[in-house]
C-alpha positions in Angstrom: -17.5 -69.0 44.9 -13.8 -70.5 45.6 -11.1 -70.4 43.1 -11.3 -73.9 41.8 -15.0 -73.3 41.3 -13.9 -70.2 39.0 -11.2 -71.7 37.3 -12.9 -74.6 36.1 -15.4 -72.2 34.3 -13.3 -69.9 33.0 -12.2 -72.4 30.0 -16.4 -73.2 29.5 -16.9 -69.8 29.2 -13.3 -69.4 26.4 -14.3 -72.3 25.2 -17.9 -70.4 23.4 -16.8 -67.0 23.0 -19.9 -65.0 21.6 -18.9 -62.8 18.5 -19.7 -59.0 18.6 -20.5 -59.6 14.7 -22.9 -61.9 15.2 -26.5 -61.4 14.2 -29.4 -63.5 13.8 -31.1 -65.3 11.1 -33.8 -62.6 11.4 -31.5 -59.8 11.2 -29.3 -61.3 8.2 -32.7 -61.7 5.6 -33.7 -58.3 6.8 -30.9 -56.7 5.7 -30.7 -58.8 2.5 -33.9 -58.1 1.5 -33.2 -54.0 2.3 -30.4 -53.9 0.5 -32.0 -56.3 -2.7 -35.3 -53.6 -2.5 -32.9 -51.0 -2.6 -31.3 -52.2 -5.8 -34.3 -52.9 -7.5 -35.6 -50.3 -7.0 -33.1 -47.4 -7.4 -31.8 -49.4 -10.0 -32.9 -52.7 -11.6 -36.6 -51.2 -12.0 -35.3 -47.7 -13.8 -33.2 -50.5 -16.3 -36.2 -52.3 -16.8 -38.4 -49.4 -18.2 -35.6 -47.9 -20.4 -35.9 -51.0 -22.6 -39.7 -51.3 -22.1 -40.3 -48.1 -23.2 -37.9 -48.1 -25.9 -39.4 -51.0 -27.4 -42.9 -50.3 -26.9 -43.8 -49.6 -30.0 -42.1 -52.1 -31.4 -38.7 -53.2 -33.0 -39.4 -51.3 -36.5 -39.9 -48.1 -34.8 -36.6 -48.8 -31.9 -34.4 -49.3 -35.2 -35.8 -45.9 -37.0 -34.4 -43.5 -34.0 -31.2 -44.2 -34.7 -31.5 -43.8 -38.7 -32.4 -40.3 -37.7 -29.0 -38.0 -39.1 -28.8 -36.3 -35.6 -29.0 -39.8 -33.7 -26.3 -41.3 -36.0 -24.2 -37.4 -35.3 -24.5 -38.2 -31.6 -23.4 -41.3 -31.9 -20.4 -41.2 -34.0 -19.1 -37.6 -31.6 -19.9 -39.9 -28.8 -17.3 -42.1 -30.0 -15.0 -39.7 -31.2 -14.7 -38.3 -27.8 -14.2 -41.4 -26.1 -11.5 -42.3 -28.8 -9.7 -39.2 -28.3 -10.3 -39.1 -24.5 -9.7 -42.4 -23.0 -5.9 -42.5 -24.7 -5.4 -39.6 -23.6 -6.1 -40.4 -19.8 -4.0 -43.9 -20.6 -1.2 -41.8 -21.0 -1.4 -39.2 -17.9 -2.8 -42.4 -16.2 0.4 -44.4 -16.3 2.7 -41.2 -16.1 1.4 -40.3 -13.2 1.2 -43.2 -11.5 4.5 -44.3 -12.1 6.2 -40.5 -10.8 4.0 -41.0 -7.9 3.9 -44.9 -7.2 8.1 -45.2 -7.8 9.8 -41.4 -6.8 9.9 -39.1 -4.3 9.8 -35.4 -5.2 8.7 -31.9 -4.0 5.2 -31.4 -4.9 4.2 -35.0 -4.8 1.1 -34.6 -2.1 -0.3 -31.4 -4.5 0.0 -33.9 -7.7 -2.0 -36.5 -5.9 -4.6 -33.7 -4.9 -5.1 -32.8 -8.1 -5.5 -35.7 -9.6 -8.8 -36.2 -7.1 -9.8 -32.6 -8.0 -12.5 -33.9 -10.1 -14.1 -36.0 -8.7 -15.0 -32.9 -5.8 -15.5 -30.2 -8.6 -19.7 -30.2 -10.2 -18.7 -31.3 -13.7 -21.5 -28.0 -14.5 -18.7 -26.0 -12.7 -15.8 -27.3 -14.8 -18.2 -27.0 -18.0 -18.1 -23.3 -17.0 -14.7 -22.5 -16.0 -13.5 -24.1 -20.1 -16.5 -21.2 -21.2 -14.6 -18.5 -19.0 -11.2 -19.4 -20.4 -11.8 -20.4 -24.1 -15.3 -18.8 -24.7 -15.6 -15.4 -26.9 -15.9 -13.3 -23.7 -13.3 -15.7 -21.8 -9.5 -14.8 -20.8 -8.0 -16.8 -24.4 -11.4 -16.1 -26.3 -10.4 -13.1 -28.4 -7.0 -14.8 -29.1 -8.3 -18.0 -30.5 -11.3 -15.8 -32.5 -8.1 -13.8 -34.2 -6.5 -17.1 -34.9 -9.8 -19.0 -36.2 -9.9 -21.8 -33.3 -12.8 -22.7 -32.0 -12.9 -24.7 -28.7 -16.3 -23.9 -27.1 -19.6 -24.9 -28.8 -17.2 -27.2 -30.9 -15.6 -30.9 -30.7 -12.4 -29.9 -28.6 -14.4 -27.9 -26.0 -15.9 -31.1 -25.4 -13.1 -33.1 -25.7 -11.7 -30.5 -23.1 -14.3 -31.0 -20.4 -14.6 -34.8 -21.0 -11.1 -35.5 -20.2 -11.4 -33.0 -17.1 -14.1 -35.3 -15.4 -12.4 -38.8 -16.5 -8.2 -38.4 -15.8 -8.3 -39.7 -12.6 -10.3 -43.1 -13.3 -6.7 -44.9 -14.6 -4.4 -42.9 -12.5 -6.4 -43.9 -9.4 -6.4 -47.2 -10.1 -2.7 -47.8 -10.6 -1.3 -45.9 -8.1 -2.0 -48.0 -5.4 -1.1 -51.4 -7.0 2.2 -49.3 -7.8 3.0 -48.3 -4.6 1.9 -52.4 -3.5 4.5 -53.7 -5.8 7.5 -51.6 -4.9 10.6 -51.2 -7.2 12.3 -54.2 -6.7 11.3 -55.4 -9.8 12.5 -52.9 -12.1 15.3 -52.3 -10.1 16.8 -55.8 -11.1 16.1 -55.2 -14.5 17.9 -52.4 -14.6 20.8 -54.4 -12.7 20.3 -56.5 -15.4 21.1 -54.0 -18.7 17.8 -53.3 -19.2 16.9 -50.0 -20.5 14.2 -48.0 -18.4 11.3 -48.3 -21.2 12.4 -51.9 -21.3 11.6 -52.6 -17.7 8.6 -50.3 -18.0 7.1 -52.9 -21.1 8.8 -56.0 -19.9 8.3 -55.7 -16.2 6.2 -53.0 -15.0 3.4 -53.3 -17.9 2.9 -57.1 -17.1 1.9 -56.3 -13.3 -0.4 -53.4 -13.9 -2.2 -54.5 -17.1 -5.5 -55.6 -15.2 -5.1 -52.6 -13.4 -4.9 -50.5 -16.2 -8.0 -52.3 -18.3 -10.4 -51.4 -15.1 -9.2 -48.2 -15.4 -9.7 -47.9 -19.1 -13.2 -49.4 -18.5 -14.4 -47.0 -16.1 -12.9 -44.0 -18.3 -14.7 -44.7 -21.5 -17.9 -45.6 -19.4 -17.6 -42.0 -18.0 -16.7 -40.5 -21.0 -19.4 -41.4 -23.1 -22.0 -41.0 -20.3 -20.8 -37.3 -19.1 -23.7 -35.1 -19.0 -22.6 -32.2 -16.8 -19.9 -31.0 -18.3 -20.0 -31.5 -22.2 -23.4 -30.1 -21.9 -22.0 -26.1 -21.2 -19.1 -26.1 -23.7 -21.2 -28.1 -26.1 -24.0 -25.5 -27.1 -26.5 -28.1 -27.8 -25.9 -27.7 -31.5 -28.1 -30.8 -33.5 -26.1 -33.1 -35.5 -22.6 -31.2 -34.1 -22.4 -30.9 -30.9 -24.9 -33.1 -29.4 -23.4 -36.3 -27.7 -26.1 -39.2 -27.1 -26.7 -38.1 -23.3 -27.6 -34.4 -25.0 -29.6 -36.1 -28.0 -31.6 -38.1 -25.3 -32.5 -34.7 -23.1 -33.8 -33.0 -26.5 -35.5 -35.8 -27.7 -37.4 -36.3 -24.5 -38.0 -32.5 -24.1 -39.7 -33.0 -27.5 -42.1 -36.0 -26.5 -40.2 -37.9 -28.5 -40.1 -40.7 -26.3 -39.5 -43.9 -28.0 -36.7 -42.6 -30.1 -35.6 -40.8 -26.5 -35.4 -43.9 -24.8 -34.1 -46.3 -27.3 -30.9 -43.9 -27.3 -30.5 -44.2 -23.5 -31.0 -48.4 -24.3 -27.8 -47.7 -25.8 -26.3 -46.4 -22.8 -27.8 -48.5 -21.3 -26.7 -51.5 -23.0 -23.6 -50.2 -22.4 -23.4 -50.0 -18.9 -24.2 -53.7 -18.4 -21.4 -54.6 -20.9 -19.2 -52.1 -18.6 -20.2 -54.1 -15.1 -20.3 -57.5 -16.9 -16.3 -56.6 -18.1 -15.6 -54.8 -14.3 -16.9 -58.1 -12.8 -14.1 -60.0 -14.7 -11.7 -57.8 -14.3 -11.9 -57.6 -10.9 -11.8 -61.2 -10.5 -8.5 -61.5 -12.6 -7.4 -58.5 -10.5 -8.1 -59.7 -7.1 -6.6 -63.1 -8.4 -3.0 -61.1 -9.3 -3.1 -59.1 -6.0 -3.4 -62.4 -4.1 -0.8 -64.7 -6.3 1.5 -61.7 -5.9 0.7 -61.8 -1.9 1.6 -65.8 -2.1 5.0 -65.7 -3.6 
């Protein structure tokens, strides 16, 4: 072939470049309808019988597990937990976040490594380290039996492990939207007079709050659904110590199932008002990150 020959193909052949990504029609709905099976399978179908099977004996007899005392106990410690817990984690949350997202200090790198500890630990295992440090036999057991404090088998053995397995939802969540936005910011507010809690409420606060409500989301959704954990400090004692993921295991060890399942509705329920409020939130999140990126 001569050279004109190949040079007046070479811009036919530019001209329809064939994508590597490219797949057929065929190829496209098979995956679609793998991944779909998948979901309702693994996931939409489980949903499905939770309520089915909560209500199957009807709405009278749904509405009576929960007048039971211990159902109403695991409800209201369920609650309490995540009250106590998820401020809690709001606070080491933004701390952290803002010594790691806006300094530079020794130690930095092991903060950051800690802060993903949990989420490589067994939540069983962390359960039984709290037992081996706070239980009768543990290194502070005998200390806090002189002094009358009880933390395992009791409310703050639970609040304990709880936090343990939820800190690193909110700090993990602003740190890199932190580090995005720089120190620019509050740097020219502090030009400006402002105090450093000023910038922090006036400036900071402002660019991290949908940040921070994901994060807050995903720590009460943890917190009151932790099973693991809360389940070897807690002792499994009925109508103190039982949170609803504990109540429901009893229950349904008991052939209780109705009452069993119309708890776990609850979690249920509870779960689909957590991805119906993550959907949002990451919609108004993604819409900051990119208004930010515009300007």
């Amino acid at each position: 072939m001569s050279e004109t020959a190949l040079s007046d193909a070479a811009p036919a052949v530019a001209a329809a470049p064939r994508r590597v990504t490219e797949e057929t029609p065929l190829t496209r709905r098979l995956l679609i309808g793998v991944a779909v099976a998948f979901l309702g399978l693994f996931l939409l179908m489980p949903l499905v019988v939770v309520f089915d099977e909560a209500f199957s004996k009807g709405a009278e007899t749904f509405l009576a597990a929960f007048a039971e005392p211990d159902a109403r106990a695991a409800i209201w410690l369920t609650l309490l937990v995540a009250a106590i817990v998820v401020p809690l984690n709001a606070v080491f949350g933004l701390c952290a976040a803002w010594a790691i997202a806006k300094f530079s200090f020794p130690g930095k790198s092991v903060l950051i490594t800690l802060i993903d500890l949990p989420f490589s630990v067994s939540p069983v295992v962390a359960g039984l380290v709290y037992v081996l440090v706070f239980g009768a036999q543990g290194l502070l057991g005998p200390f806090l039996a002189a002094h009358g404090i009880e933390v395992i088998f009791a409310v703050p053995g639970i609040v304990l492990a709880t936090v343990f397995v939820t800190f690193p939802f909110i700090a993990r969540e602003l740190i890199p939207l932190m580090q995005e936005q720089g120190t620019v910011e509050e740097e020219a507010a502090l030009t400006l007079g402002a105090s450093g809690l000023r910038a922090f409420a006036t400036v900071t606060l402002p660019n991290i709050k949908w940040g921070l409500l994901y994060g807050l989301l995903l720590s009460n959704a943890r917190a009151m659904g932790e099973f693991g954990a809360v389940s070897v400090v807690s002792g499994h004692i009925r109508g103190l110590t039982n949170t609803i993921p504990l109540q429901v295991e009893i229950l349904y060890n008991e052939y209780d199932i109705v009452s069993a399942f119309a708890l776990a509705s609850l979690l249920a329920g509870l779960a689909l008002v957590t991805l119906g409020v993550k959907s949002l939130l990451e919609w108004r999140y993604a819409g900051q990150i990119a208004g930010r990126r515009r300007h």
